[in-house]
N, C-alpha and C positions, 0 to 999 in steps of 0.2 A: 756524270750521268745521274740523272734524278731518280730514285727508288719509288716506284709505283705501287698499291694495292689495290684498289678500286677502277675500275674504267667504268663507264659508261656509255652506250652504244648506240644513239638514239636511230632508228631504222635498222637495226640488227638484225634484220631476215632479209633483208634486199642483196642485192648481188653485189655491190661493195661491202657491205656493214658486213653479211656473212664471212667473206675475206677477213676482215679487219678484225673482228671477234675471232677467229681463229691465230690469228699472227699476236693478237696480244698474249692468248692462251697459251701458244709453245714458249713464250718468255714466263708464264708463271702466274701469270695477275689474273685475279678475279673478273668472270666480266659479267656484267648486268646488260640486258638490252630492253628498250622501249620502241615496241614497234605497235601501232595498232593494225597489222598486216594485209593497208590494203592494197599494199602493191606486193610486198615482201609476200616470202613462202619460210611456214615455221622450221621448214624439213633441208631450208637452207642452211642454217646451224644445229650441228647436231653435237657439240663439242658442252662440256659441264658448263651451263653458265644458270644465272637467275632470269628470269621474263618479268616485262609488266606491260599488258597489254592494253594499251592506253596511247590515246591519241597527244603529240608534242602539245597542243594551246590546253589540254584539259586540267582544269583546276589541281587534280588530285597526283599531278604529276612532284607537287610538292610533298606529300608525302612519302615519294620515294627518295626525294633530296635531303628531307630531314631524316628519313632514319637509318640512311647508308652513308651520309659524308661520304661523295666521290672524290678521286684523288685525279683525275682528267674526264671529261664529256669529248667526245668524238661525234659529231653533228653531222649525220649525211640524211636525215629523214629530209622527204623534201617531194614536191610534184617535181619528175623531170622533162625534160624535151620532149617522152615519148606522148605526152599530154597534150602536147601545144596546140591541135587541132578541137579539142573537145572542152576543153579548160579555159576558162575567161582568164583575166589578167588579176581580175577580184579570187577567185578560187586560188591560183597563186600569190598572192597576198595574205591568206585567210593561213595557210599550211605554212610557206618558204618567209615568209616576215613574222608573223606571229607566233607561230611555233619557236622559232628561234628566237625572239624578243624573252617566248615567257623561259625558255633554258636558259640563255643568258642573263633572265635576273636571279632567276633558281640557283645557279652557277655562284654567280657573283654573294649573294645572299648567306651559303652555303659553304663557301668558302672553298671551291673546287679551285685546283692549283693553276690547272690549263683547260682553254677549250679551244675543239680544236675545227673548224667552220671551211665544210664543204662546200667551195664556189665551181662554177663551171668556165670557163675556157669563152662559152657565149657572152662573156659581160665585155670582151672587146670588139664585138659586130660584126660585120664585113668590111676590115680593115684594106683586103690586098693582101700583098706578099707580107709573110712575117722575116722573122721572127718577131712575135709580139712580148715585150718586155716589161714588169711589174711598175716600171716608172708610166709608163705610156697610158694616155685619157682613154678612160674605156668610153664605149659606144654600142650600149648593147640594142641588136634590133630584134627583139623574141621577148616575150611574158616570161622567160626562166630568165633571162640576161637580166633586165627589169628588174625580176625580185632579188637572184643574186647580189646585184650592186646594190642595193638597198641594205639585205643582211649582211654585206661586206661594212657599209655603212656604220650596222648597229652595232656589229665588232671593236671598230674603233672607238666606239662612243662608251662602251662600256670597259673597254682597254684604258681608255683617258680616265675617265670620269670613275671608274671602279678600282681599278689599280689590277683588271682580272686580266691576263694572260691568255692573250689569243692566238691564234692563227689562223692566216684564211689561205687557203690549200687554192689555188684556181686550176681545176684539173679536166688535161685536156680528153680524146674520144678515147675513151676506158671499155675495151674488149676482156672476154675472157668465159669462163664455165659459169653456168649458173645467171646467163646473162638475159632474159626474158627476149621472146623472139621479137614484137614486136618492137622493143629497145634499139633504135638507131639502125642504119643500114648494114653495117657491118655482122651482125647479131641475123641478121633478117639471113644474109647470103651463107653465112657458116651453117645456119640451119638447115637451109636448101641443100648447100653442097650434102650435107649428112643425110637429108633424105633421096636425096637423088633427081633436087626437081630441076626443072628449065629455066634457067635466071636469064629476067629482065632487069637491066638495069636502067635506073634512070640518072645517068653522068654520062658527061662527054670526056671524062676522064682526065680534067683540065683541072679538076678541081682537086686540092690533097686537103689529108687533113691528119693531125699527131696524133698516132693512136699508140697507147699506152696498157701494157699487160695488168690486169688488175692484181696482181700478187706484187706487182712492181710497186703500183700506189697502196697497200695495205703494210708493205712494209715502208713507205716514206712516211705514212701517215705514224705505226708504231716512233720512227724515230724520233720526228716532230715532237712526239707525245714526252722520250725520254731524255730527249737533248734540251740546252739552252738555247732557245730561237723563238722568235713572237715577230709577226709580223705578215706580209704578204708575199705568196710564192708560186710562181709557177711547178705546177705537178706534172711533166711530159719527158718524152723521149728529144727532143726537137729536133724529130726528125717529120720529114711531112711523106707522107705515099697516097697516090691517087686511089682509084680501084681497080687501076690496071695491073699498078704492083702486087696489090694485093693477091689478084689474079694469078702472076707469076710467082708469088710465093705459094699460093696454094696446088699449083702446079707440080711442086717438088715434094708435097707430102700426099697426094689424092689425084687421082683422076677427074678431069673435067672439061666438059664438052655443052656442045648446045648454049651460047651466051649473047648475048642480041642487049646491044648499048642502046637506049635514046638517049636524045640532049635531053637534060634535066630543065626546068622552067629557071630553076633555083642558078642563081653563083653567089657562092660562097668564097670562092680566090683560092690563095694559098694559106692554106691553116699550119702555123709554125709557132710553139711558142718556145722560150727562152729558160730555160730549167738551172741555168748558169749558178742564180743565188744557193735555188735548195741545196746545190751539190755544195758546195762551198760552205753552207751553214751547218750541215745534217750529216757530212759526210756522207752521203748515200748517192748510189746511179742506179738508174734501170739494167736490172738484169734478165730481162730474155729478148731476145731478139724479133723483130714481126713473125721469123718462119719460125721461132721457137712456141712461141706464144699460138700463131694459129695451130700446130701441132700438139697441142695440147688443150686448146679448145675441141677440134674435133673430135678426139680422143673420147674428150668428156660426153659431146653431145652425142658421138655414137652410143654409148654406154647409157645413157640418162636419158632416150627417143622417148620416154615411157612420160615423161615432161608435158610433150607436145599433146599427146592424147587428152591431161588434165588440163589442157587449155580447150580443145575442142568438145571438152564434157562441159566446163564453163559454159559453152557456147550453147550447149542443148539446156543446160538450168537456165539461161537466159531467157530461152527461148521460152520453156516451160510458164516462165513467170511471165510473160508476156500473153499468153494465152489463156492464164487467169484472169486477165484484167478485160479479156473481151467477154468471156464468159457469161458473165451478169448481164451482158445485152442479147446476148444470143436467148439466153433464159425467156429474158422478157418478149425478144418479140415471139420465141416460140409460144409464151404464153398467152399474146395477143390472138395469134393466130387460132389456140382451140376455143379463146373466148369469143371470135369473130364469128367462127363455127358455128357454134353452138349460139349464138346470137342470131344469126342468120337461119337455121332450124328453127327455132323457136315460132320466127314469123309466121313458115311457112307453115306451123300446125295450128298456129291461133286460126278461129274462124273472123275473126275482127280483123282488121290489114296490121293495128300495131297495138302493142299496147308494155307495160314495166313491169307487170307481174312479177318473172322471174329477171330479177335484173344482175346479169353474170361480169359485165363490164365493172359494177362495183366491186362486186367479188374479187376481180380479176387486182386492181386497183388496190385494194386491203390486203391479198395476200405480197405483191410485190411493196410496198408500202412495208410491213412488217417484215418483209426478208431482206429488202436492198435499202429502205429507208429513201431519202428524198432525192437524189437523183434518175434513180429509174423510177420512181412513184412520179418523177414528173412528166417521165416518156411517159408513162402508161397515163398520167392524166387525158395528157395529147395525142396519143391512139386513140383511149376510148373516146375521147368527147368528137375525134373525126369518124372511126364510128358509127357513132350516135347520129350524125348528122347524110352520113351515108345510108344508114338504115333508114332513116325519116326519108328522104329522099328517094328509095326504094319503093317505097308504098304508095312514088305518084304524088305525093306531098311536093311541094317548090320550097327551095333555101329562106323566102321571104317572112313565109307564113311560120316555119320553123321556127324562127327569133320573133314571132309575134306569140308564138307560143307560151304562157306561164309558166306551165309543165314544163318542157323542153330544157326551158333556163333556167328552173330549177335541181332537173335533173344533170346540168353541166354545173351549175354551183355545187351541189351535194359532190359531185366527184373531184371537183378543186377540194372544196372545202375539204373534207374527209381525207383525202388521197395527201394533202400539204401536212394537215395534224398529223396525221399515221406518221407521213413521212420525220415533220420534224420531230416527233415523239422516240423514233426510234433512232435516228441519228445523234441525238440528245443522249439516250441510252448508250449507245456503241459509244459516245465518246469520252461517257463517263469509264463505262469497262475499259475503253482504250485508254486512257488516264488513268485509270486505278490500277491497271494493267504493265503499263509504262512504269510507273512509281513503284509497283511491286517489282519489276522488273530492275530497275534502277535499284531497291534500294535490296537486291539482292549481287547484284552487281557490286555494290559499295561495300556490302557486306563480304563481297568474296574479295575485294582489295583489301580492308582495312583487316581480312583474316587473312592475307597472305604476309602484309605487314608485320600484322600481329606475331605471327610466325616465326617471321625472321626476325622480330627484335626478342624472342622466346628464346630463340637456340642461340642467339648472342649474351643473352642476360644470364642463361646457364650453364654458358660457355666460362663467360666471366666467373661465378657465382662457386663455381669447379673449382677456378683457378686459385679465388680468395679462400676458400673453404677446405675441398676435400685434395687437387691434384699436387703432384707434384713439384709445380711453378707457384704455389702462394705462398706468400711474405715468411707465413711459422714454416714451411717446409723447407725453404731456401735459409731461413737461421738455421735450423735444425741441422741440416747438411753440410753447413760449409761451415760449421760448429768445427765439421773436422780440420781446417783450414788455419787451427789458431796454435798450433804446433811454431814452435820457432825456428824447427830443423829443416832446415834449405831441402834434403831427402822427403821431409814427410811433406810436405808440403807439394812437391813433384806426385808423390802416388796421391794423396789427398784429393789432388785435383784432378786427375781422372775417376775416381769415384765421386767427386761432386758434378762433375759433368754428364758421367753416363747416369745422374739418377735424376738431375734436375732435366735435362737436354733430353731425356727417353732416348738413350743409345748405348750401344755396347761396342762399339769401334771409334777410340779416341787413341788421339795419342801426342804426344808434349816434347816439342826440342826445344835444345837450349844452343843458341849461337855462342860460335869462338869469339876472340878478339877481332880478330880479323871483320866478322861477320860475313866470312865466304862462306862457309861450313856451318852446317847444324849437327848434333850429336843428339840422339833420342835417349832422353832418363825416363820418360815411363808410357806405358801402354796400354789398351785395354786387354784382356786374356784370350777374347775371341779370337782379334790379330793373329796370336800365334809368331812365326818367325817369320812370317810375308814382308813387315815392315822392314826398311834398310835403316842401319842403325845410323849410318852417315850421311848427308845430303846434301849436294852444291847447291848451295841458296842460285848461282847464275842458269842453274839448268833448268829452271822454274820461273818463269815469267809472273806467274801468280804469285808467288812466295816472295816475289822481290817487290809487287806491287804494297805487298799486306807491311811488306818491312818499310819500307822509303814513305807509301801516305797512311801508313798507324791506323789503317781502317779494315771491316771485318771483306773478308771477296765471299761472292757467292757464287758457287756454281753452278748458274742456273741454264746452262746449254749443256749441261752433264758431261763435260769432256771425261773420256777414262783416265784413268791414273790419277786424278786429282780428286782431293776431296770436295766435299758436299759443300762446307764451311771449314774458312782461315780463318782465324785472332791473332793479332801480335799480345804476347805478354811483354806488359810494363814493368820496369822497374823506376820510378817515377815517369819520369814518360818517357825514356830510354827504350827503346824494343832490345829484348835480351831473349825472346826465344816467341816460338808458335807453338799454337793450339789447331790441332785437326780434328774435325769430325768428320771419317770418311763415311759413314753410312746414316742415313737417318728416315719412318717412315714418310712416306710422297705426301700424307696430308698433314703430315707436323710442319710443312715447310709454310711459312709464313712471313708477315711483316713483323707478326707479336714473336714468330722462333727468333728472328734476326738480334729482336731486341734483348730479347730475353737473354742471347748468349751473349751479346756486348754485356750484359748488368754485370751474367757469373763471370767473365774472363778480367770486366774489373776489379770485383773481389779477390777472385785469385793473385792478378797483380799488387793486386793492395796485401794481403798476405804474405807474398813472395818477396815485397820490396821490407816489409818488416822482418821477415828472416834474414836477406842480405846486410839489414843494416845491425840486425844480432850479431850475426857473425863477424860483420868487420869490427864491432865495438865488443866483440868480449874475444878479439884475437889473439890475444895475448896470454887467455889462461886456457883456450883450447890448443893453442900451437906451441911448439917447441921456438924458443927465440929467433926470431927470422929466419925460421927455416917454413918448408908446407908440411912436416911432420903433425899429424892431429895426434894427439897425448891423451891417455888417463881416460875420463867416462865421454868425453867426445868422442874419442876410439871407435867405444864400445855401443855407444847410442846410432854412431852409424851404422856398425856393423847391424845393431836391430831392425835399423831403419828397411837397410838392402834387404832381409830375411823377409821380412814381411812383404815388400816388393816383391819379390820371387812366390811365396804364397800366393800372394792376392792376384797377381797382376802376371805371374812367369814371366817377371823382369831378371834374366841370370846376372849373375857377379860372378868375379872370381880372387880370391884369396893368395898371393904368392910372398912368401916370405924369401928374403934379402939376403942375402950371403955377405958377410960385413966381417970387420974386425970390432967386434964387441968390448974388447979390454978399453976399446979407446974410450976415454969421455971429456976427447977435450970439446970444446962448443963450435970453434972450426970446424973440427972434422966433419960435425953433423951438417953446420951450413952446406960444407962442399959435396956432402954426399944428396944432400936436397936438392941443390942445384943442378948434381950428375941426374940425378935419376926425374927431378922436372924435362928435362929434355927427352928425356924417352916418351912417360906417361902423356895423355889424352889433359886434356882441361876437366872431364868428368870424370877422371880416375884422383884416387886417394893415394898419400902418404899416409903412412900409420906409425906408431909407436905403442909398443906398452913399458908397464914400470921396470921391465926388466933390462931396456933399450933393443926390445927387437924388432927390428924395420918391416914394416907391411908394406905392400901394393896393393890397392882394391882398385880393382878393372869394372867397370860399371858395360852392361849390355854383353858379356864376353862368358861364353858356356863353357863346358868341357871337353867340346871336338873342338874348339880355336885355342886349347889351352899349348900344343907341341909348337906351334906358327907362334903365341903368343912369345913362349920360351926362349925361341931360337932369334925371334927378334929382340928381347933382352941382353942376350948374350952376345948380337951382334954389336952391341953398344958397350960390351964388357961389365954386364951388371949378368950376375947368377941367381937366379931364383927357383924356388920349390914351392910345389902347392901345396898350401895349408889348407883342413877342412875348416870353416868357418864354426860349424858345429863344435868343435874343439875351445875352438877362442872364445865361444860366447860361455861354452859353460865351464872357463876355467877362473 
């Protein structure tokens, strides 16, 4: 399984990508989403991840490629089906091909490992009965089908031609919480049932189609993401249910009544596709059932009604801005109307029948001119100049003589003329402000990207900058600490190494076995203090599935589904590359967990082995003047260096030992005797317990892990063996 850090989410607020950003997150991985949210909702992810709000074709989408190197792109931005009425075929082209074009070169460029390419179920048409199968000529007849096989297209091209790691997901009708009501029929009806309306449906119920749990497809999609697979696959149940099923499942979880079928215009057949491959490649199946799945949608939308309102507030901002744009004509003819007024007044108190004196229709013309600019300047040219020609015609005057008029036509050229300048004068204006406006706009927009950027490659450069410098994990602090590591005593090296791990690793719950021959059994030589006696001192390597993974492939296991009783982090320790015992860290804090903790503990656990294997090879090449002649009796200042070693164990670490001196015929000294008493009492002893000798020939036993309330049990199983022994205080031996 492939070790992930980075995903990328592209539509991460939508009602899949929300799923799917959540299902990467309980595994552990970082997630980034780009969504420019004009279909998605921000309040669909509420789980820690990074944003960048930005449309898939927009240029600056590369600088989120270069400064996070993703480790998979999961690709569901996209116009869907719910568009297909309002949407050209161009509008899907522009978002579902070129959006995907510019992340697939970003990808490719970038060196992203997989991506992972949202197709729809519509790229095989109205084939008829399925099951429809990944080998089979697609036929798609819809603007989403159209651009799908296109962007399935540009998958291969860039699979081939890049060497970049795809897959294309074709995923069939995907229900579930959080699913927008307008979103597909099924979404529409779950809504109703919740509110309690009267469904109309339009299916003659002949028609099925694979609908699939969307937690089903977010975790197929995680898998794709961690397994070895690249290719094309059907994402479904393949199973097919009309709406009548549907019906009868909703049946058993909700009341419902009042339901009136038409024949739909639409046949669609039987929608069935073939899931065969993903299960086979991915190891994965759908796990909820149609009744489980609607039961847990409604669940949701009861809970979440408060959804629906924020769509029908949409519908009143719609509305809103809708009735700004009439506005400016209402304006105007309101203002034609008091300048007709008051034009019409005017006549009647002249004593002459007409005359321009006060001329309000210009007025009228220069103030709209100056407030609307040249589209209503151009109504109000052609009000007033009608008008003008109204009023002339009032006074008994004929249209003829009107346009023989000098005056007259001059007075309708002065309000062209005038009324066109004003106009473009100030539309010229507005569009400079609109332009200077925009760019300031924009370039504060750029500015709040390249400062979010900025940001994030800030807390990564002094994350690093830590690392090298002041924390614990840089190069002089990791010499400095496993400085203590260069001991050549097999003992010191066991406690060494949990004090180089709890200081490099930030933890205080480690602890170190070392396998028998056998490698059934583990036997714990040292601990952290916190521990305590919680730890068991003995372990069947076969009762641990984990433990035997870490022994058999030499790799570190992660605990990242937190089972209890196991720890956080396994290491096998090396002794060349022989695994001869594990390394546990059972506690460590949530945001130390990382791809850099991972590695970091792989560096120290090779150190350690590399240490460990240099003590082993001490010991077997200077065995000779630590040991009694083929016996395991340790002699003389080996003795005594172990005995230091255990002491300070027990300080540091409250690692107990225990001390038992040998009941023997001491006159003896022939070199026999000794062999055969090493070979009696090897048979009793543990692999991590000691023979001893001092110069006087007096026989030690050192019990490693074994305190003072195990010492009566310790006794009585010596003596079951016909070997006698007494405890000695360690204190005595060292300072005699």
């Amino acid at each position: 399984m492939k070790t992930l850090g980075k995903v990328l989410i592209t539509g991460g607020y939508g009602f899949i990508g929300s799923h799917v950003a959540e299902r990467f997150n309980k595994e552990g991985y970082k997630i980034y989403i780009l969504d420019d949210l004009s279909s998605g909702r921000a309040d669909n992810t509420t789980i820690k991840h990074k944003k960048f709000n930005l449309n898939i074709t927009d240029q600056k989408c590369e600088e989120i490629f270069r400064s996070n190197r993703f480790d998979v792109v999961v690709h569901l931005a996209a116009v869907t089906e719910n568009h297909e009425f309002n949407k050209s075929l161009n509008e899907y082209t522009k978002s579902n091909i070129l959006g995907l074009s510019n992340i697939l070169e970003l990808s490719s460029k970038y060196n992203v490992s997989k991506v992972i390419f949202a197709s729809s179920a519509d790229i095989y048409g109205n084939k008829g009965n399925g099951p429809y199968t990944e080998e089979m000529k697609v036929m798609p007849h819809n603007s989403l089908g159209i651009s799908k096989e296109a962007g399935e297209g540009y998958c291969k091209y860039y699979s081939k031609r890049y060497n970049l790691e795809t897959v294309i997901l074709r995923i069939s009708n995907v229900y579930g919480p959080r699913q927008p009501k307008q979103n597909g029929n099924l979404s529409n009806i779950l809504q109703k049932v919740s509110d309690d309306e009267k469904l109309v449906i339009n299916d003659n119920c002949y028609e099925t189609r694979d609908y699939i749990y969307v937690e089903d497809v977010a975790f197929a999609i995680y898998q794709c993401a961690t397994r070895q697979c690249e290719g094309t696959f059907n994402l479904s149940t393949n199973t097919e249910n009309s709406l009548k099923d549907i019906f009868e499942h909703l049946k058993k979880v909700t009341d419902i009544d009042n339901v009136t079928y038409v024949d739909s215009i639409r046949n669609i057949g039987q929608h069935r596709l073939d899931n065969s491959l993903l299960i086979n490649t991915v190891n994965w199946k759908p796990k909820y059932s149609l009744e489980e799945g609607l039961k847990k949608t409604l669940v949701w939308n009861n809970i979440h009604n408060d959804r629906a309102e924020d769509i029908t507030k949409t519908k009143v901002d719609n509305t809103e801005k809708n009735s700004h744009k009439i506005l400016p004509y209402l304006e105007n003819f309101i203002g034609f109307m008091i300048i007709a007024v008051f034009s019409y007044m005017q006549i009647l108190r002249e004593d002459i029948a007409y005359n321009y004196y006060w001329d309000y229709k210009l007025i009228y013309i220069i103030l709209i001119g100056i407030v609307y600019g040249i589209k209503q300047v151009s109504i109000a040219i052609a009000l007033s100049c009608l008008l003008q020609i109204v009023l002339y015609l009032y006074t008994g005057r004929d249209i003829i003589s009107f346009f023989y008029n000098v005056d007259n036509i001059t007075h309708l050229s002065i309000y062209i003329l005038i009324g066109l300048i004003i106009g473009y004068v100030i539309d010229r204006k507005n569009r400079d402000i609109r332009f200077t406006n925009e760019a300031y706009d924009q370039s504060l927009e750029d500015y709040s990207f390249l400062n979010q950027i900025y940001d994030s490659i800030l807390i990564q450069k002094n994350k690093l900058e830590n690392q090298i410098i002041d924390s614990n994990d840089s190069f002089a602090k990791i010499y400095e600490t496993t400085a203590k590591l260069e001991s050549v005593e097999v003992e010191d090296i066991y406690t060494g190494a949990i004090n180089v791990i709890e200081k490099i690793m930030k933890t205080d719950r480690v602890t170190l076995y070392i396998l028998d021959n056998t490698k059934s059994f583990m036997r714990l030589v040292a601990k952290s203090k916190k521990l305590g006696k919680s730890i068991p001192v003995s372990v069947k390597v076969s009762d641990y599935d984990e433990i035997q993974d870490v022994i058999n492939n030499k790799g570190v296991y992660v605990n990242r589904k937190l089972k209890p009783n196991i720890p956080i982090l396994i290491s096998p320790v090396y002794d060349n590359e022989d695994v001869v015992g594990i390394v546990s860290i059972h506690n460590v804090k949530f945001e130390e967990l990382s791809l850099y903790y991972e590695n970091l503990f792989h560096v120290v656990m090779r150190l350690i082995s590399s240490s460990l294997s240099r003590a082993y090879r001490y010991k077997e090449d200077t065995k000779y003047m630590r040991y009694k002649e083929d016996t395991r009796f340790l002699q003389g200042e080996a003795f005594f260096n172990l005995l230091k070693s255990k002491e300070k164990a027990r300080i540091s670490f409250e690692i107990d030992y225990m001390v038992l001196s040998v009941e023997h015929s001491t006159d003896k000294t022939d070199e026999e005797y000794y062999k055969l008493l090493s070979r009696r009492l090897s048979k009793v002893i543990r692999e991590t317990d000691y023979l001893c000798m001092d110069e006087d020939n007096n026989v030690y036993i050192l019990l490693s892990n074994i305190d003072q309330e195990d010492a009566p049990l310790v006794i009585e199983r010596f003596r079951m063996n016909d070997v006698y022994v007494t405890i000695v205080e360690s204190e005595k031996l060292l300072s005699a």
